[in-house]
LOLOTOR-692568 format. One record per atom (N, C-alpha, C, O): residue in three letters; x, y, z. Coordinates in steps of 0.2 Angstrom, whole numbers, plus 5000, padded with zeros to 4 digits. Layout:
ALAXYZ ...
//
This chain:
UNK559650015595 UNK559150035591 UNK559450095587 UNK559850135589 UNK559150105579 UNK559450165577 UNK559250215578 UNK558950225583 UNK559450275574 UNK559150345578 UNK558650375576 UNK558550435577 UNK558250325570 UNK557650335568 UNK557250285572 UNK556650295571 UNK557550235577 UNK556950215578 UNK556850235586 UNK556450205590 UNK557650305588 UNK557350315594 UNK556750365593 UNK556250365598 UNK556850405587 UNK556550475586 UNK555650445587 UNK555250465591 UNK555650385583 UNK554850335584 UNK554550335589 UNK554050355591 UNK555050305593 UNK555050315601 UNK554850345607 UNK554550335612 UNK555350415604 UNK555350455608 UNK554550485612 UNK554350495618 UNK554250495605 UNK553450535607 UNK553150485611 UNK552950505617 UNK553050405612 UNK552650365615 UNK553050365622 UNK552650355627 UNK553650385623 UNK554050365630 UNK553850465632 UNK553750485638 UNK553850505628 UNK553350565632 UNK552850585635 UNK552850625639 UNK552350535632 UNK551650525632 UNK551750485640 UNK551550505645 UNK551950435639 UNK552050395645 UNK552350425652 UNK552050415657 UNK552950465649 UNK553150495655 UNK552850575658 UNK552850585664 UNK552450605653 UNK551950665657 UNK551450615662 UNK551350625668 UNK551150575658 UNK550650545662 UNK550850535670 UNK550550555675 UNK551350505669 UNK551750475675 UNK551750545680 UNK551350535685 UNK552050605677 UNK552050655682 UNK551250675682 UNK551150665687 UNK550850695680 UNK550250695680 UNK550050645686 UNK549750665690 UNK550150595686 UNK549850545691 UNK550250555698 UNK549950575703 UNK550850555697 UNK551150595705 UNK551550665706 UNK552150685706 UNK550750705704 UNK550950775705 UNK551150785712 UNK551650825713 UNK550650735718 UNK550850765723 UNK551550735724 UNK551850775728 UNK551750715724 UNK552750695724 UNK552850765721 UNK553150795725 UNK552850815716 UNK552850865710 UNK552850905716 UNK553450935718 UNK552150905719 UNK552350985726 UNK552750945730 UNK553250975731 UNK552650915733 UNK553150895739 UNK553850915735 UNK554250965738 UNK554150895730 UNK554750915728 UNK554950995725 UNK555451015723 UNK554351025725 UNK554251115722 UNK554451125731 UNK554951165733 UNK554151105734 UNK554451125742 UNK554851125745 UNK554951155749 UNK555351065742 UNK556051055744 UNK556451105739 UNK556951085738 UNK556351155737 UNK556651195732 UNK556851275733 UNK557051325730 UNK556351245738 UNK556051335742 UNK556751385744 UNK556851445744 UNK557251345745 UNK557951395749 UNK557951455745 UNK557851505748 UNK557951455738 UNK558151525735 UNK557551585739 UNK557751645739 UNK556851555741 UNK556551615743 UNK556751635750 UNK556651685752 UNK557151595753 UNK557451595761 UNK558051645761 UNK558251685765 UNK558351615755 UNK558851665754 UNK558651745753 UNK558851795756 UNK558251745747 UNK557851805748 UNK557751845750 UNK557751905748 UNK557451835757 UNK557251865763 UNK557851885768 UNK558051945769 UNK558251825769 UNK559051855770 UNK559551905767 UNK559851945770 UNK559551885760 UNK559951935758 UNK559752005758 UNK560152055759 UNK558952005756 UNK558552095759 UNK558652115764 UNK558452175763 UNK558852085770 UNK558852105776 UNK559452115776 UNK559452175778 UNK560152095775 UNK560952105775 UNK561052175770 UNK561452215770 UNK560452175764 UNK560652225762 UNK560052285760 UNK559852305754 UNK559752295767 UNK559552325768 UNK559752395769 UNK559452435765 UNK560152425771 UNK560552485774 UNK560952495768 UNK560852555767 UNK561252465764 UNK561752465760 UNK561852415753 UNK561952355754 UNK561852435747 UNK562052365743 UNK562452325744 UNK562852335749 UNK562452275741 UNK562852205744 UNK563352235737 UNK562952255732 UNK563952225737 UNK564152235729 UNK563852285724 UNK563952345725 UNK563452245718 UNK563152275716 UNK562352275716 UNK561952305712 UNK562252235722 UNK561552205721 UNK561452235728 UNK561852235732 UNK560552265726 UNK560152315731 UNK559752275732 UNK559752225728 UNK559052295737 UNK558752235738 UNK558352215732 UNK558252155731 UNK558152265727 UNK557552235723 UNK557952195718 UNK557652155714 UNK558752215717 UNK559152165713 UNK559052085718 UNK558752045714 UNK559252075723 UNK559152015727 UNK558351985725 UNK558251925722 UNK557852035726 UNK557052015725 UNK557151965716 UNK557051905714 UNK557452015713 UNK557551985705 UNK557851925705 UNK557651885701 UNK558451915708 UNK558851855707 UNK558651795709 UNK558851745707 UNK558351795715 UNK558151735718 UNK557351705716 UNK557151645716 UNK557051755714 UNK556351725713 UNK556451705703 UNK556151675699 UNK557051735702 UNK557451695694 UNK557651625696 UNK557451575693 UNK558151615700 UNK558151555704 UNK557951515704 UNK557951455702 UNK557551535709 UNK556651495710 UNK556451455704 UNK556351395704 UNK556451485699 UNK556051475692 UNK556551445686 UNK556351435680 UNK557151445689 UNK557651415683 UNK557951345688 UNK558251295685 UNK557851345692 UNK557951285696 UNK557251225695 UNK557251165697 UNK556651245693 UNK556251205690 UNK556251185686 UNK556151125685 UNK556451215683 UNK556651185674 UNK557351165674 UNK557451155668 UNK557851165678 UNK558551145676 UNK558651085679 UNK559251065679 UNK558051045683 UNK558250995690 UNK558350925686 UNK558250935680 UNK558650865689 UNK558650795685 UNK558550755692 UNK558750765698 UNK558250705690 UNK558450635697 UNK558750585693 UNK558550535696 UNK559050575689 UNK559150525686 UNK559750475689 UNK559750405689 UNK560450505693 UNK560450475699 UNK560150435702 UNK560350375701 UNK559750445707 UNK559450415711 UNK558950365710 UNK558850315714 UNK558650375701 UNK558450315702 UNK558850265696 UNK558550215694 UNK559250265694 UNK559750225692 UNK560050185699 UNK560250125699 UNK560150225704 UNK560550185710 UNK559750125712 UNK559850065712 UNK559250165714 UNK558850095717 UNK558550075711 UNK557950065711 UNK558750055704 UNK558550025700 UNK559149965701 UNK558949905701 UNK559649975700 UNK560149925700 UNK560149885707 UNK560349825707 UNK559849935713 UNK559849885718 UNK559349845720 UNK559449785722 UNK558849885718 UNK558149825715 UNK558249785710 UNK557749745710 UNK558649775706 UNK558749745699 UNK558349755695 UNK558349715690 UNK557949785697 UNK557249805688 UNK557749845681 UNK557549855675 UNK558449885684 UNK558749895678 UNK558749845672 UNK558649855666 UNK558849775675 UNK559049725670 UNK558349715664 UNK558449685659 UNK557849735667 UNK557149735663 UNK557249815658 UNK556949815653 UNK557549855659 UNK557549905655 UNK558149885650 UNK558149905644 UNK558549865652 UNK558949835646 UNK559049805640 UNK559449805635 UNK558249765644 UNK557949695639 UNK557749755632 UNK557849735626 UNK557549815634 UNK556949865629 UNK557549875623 UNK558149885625 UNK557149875617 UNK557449905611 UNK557849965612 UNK558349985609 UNK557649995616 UNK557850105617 UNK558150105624 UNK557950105630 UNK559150115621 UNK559250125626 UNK558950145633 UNK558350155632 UNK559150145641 UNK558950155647 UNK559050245648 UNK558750265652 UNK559450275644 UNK559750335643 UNK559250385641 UNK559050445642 UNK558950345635 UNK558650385632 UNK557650385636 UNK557250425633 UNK557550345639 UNK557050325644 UNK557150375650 UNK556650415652 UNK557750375653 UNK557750405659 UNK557750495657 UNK557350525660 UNK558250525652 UNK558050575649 UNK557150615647 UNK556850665648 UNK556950545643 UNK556350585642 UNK555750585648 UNK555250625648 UNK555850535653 UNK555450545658 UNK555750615661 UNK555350665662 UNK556350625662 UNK556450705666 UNK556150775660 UNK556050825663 UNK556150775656 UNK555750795651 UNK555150815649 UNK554950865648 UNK554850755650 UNK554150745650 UNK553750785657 UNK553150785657 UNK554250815662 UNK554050815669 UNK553950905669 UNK553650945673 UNK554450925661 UNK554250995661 UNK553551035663 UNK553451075668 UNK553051015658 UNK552351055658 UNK552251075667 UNK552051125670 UNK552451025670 UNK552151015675 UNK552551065679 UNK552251095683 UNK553351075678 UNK553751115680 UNK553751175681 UNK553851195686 UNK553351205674 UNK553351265671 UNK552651305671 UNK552451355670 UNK552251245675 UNK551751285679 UNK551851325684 UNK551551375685 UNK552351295689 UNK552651295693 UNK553051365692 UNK552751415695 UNK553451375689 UNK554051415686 UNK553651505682 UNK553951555682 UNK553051485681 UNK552851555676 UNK552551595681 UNK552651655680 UNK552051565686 UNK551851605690 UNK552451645696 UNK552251705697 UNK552851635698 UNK553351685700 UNK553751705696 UNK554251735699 UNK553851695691 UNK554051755685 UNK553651825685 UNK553751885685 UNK553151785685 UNK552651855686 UNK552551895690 UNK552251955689 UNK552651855698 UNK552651905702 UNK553151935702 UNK553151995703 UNK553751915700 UNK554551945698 UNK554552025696 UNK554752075698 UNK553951995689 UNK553852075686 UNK553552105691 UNK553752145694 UNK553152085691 UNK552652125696 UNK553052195701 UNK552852255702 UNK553552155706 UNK553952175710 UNK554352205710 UNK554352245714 UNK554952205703 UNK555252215701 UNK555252255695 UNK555752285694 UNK554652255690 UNK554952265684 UNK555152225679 UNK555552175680 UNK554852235673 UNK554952195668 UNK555852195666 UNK556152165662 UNK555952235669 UNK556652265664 UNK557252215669 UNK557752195666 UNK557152215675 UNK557652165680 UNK557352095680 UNK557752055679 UNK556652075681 UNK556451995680 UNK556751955672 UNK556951905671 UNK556452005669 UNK556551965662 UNK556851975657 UNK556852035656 UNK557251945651 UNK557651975645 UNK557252025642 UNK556652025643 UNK557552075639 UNK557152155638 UNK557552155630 UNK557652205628 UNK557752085625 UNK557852085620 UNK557652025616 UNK557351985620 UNK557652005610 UNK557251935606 UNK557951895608 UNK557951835608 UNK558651935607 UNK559151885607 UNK559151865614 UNK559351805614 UNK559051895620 UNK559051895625 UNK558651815629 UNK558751785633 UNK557951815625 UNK557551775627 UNK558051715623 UNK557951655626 UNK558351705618 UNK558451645616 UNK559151625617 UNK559351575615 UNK559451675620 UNK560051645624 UNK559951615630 UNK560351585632 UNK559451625635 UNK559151605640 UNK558751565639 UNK558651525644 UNK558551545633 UNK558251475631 UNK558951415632 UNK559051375637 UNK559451435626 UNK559851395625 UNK560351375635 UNK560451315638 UNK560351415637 UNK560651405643 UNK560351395648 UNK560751395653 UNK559851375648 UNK559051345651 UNK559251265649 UNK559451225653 UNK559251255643 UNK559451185639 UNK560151165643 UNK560051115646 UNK560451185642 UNK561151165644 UNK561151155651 UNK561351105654 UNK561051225654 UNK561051195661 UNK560551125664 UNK560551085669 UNK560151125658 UNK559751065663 UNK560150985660 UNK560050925662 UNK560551005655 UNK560950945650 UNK561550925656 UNK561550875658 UNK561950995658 UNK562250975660 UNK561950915669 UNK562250865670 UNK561550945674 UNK561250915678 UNK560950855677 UNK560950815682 UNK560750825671 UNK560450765667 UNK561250735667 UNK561450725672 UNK561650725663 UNK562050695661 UNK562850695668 UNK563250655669 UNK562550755672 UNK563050745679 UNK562950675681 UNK563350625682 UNK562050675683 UNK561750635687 UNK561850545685 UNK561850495688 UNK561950565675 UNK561750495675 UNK562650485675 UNK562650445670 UNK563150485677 UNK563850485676 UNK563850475683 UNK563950415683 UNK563650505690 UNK563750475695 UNK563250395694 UNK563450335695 UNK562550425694 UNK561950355693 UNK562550295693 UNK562750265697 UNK562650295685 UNK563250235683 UNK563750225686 UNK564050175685 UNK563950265692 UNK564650225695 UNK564150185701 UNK564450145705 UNK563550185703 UNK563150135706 UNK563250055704 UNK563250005707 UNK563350055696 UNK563749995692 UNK564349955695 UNK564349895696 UNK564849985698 UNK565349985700 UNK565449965707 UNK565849925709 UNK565049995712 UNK564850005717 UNK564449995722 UNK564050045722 UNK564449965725 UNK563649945730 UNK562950035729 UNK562350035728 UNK563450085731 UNK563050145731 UNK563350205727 UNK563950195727 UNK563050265724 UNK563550315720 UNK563150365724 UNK563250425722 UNK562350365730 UNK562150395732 UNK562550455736 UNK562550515734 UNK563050435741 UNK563350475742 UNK563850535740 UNK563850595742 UNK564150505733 UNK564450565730 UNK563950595724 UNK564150625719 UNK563350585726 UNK562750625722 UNK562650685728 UNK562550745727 UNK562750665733 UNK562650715740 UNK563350765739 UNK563150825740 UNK563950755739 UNK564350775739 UNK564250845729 UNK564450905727 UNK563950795727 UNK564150855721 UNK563350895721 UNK563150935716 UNK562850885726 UNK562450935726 UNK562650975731 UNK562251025731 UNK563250985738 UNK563351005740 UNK563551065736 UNK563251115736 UNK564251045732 UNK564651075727 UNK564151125724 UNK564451175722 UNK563451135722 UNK563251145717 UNK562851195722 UNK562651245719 UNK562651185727 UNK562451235731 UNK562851305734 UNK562651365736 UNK563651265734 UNK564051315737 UNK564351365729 UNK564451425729 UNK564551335724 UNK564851335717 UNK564251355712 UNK564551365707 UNK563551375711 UNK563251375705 UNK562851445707 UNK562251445705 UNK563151485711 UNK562551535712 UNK561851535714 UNK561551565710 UNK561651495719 UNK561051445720 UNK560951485727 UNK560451515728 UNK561451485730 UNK561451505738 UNK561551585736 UNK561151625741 UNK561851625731 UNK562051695730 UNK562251705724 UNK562151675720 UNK562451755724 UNK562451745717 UNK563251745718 UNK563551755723 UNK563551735709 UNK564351715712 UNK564551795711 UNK565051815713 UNK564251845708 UNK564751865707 UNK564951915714 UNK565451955714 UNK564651905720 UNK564951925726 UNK565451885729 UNK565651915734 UNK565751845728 UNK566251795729 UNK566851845726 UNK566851885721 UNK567551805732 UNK568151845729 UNK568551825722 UNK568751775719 UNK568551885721 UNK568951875712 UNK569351795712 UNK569251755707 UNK569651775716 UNK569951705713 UNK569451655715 UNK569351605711 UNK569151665720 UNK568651605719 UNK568051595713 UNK567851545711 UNK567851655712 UNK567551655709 UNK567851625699 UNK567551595695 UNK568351665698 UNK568951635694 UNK568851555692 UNK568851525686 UNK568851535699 UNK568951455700 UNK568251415697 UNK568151365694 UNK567751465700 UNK567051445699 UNK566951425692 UNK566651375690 UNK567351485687 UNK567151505679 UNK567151425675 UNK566751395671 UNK567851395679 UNK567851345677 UNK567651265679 UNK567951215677 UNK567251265684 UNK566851225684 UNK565951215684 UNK565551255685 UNK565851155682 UNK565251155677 UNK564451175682 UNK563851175681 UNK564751215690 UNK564151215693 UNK563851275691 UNK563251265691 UNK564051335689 UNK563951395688 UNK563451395681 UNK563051435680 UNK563451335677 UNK563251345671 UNK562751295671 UNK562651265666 UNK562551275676 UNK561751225679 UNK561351295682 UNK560751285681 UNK561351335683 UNK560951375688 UNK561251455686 UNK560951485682 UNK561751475690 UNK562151545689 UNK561751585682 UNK561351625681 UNK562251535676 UNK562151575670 UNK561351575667 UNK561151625663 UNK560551515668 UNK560451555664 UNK559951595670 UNK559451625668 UNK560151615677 UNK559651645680 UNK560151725677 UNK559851765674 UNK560851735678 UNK561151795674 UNK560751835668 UNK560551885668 UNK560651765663 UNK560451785657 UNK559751795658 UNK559651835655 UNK559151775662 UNK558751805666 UNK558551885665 UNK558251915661 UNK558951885671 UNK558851965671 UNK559452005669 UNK559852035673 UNK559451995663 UNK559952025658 UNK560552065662 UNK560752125660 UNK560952005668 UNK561552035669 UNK562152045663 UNK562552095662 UNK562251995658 UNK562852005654 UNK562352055647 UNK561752065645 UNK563152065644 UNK562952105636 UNK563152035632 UNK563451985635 UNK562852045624 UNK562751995620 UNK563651955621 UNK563851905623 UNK564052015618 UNK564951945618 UNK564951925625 UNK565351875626 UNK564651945630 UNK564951895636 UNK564851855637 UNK565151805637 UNK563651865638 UNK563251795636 UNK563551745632 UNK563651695635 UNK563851755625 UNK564151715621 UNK564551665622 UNK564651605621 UNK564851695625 UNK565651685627 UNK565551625631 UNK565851565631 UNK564951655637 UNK564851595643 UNK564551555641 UNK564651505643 UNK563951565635 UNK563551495633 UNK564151465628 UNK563951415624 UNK564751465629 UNK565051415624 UNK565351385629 UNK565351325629 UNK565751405636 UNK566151375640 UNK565351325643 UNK565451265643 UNK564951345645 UNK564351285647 UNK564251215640 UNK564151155641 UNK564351235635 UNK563951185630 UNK564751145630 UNK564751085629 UNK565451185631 UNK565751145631 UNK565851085637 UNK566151025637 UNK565451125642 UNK565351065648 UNK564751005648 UNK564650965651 UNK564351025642 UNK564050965639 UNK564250915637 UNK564150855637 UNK564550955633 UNK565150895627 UNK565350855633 UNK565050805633 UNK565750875638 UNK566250855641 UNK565850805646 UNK566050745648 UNK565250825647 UNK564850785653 UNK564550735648 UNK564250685652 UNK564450725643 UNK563950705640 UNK564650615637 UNK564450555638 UNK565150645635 UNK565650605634 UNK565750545640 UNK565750485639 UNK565850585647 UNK565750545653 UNK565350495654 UNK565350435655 UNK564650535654 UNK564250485657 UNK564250435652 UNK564050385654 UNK564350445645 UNK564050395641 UNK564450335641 UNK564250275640 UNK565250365643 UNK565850295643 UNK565550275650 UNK565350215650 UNK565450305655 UNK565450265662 UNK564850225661 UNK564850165663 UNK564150245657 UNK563650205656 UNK563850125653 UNK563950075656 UNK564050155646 UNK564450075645 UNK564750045649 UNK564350015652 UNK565250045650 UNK565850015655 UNK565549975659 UNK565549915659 UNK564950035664 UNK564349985670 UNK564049925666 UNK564149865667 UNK563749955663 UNK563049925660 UNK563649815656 UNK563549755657 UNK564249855655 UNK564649775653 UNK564549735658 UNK564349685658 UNK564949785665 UNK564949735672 UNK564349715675 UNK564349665678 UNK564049755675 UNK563249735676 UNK562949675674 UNK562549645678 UNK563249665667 UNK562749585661 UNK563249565663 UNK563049505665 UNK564049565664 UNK564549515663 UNK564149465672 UNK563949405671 UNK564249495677 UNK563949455684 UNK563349465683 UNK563049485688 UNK563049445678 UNK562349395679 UNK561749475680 UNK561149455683 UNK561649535679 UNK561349585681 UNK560749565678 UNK560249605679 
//
């Protein structure tokens, strides 16, 4: 289809896909629950840096990053993995193939469409954030501030969306890709500032971090947050993230192809 007739498309596959999370909100909290660790962490890290700051974070720094966390991991999350694998093992992919509008662009806009619902989620402990903290640690404290934390809010959720459907498609290849979905959410809890933040991590590991794409799912836009960088830093970090869009976005589309050939080639 061309790309006027996904833009046609796109508003009725939103409409479809809110509804959808509207209809299983309760899946919605069940999965706001399983997201809870950053407040776990929270409580831990106040208590480790109780007596003394941890680096440069005191506790009401720790109170600000985590419940940032909390709210940027709602809006940054994707399943699209998961169910490209039991779609292929159910074989209902092959009915989505039949549709006019790529399977990519269906799977995108259902995790999309799942925002409002997200960001219900996501606004009320921003606020207690301020509350706790202060407007000036919870939230961007400039105009350019808030829209660089837009743009890397975007990206980090791009790059999670396009990881997922890169792994998804090696399910094409392979009886399951569920496994090394497990292995790069490991990576992503230990590498993306999720569990801490990085910048407590030793100078070469963290070095190592700069250049892999977990830090730019989560780390950067909770930073941009509560305005740990100045404008050339932020900058600098929002290009090596959108570069791992590009980079991620390239991946999953060849591996999508390639699958989706061997899929129709044995009869999918």
């Amino acid at each position: 289809m061309s790309a006027r007739g996904v833009l046609r498309a796109l508003p009725t596959m939103l409409r479809v896909g809110f509804a959808e999370s509207i209809a299983y909100r309760a899946e919605m909290f069940v999965w706001v629950l399983s997201t809870t660790m950053p407040l776990v962490n929270m409580v831990l890290w106040m208590a480790v840096s109780k007596d003394a700051p941890v680096g440069n974070y005191g506790q009401v720094d720790f109170v600000s990053y985590f419940l940032a966390t909390f709210a940027v991991r709602q809006l940054t999350s994707a399943w699209a993995a998961w169910l490209i694998n039991w779609e292929v093992k159910q074989g209902t992919l092959a009915m989505r193939l039949l549709r006019p509008v790529s399977p990519l662009w269906a799977y995108a806009s259902e995790n999309v469409a799942g925002f409002p619902m997200r960001v219900v989620v996501a606004v009320p402990v921003v606020l207690v954030s301020v509350a706790l903290v202060g407007a000036d640690k919870a939230v961007p404290q400039h105009a350019w501030g808030w829209a660089l934390f837009i743009i890397a809010v975007l990206g980090g959720w791009a790059i999670t969306f396009l990881a997922n459907v890169a792994i998804g498609a090696l399910s094409l290849f392979m009886d399951s890709s569920q496994k090394m979905m497990e292995v790069w959410m490991v990576l992503f809890f230990v590498c993306s500032g999720y569990m801490y933040p990085v910048e407590l991590l030793p100078e070469g590991l963290r070095t190592l971090i700069d250049w892999l794409p977990f830090r730019y799912q989560m780390g950067l836009p909770v930073e941009l947050m509560t305005s740990a960088h100045d404008l050339p830093t932020a900058l600098g970090l929002l290009a090596r993230q959108w570069a791992w869009v590009l980079g991620m976005g390239v991946l999953a589309v060849t591996l999508w192809k390639q699958g989706v050939k061997r899929f129709a080639a044995f009869g999918g």
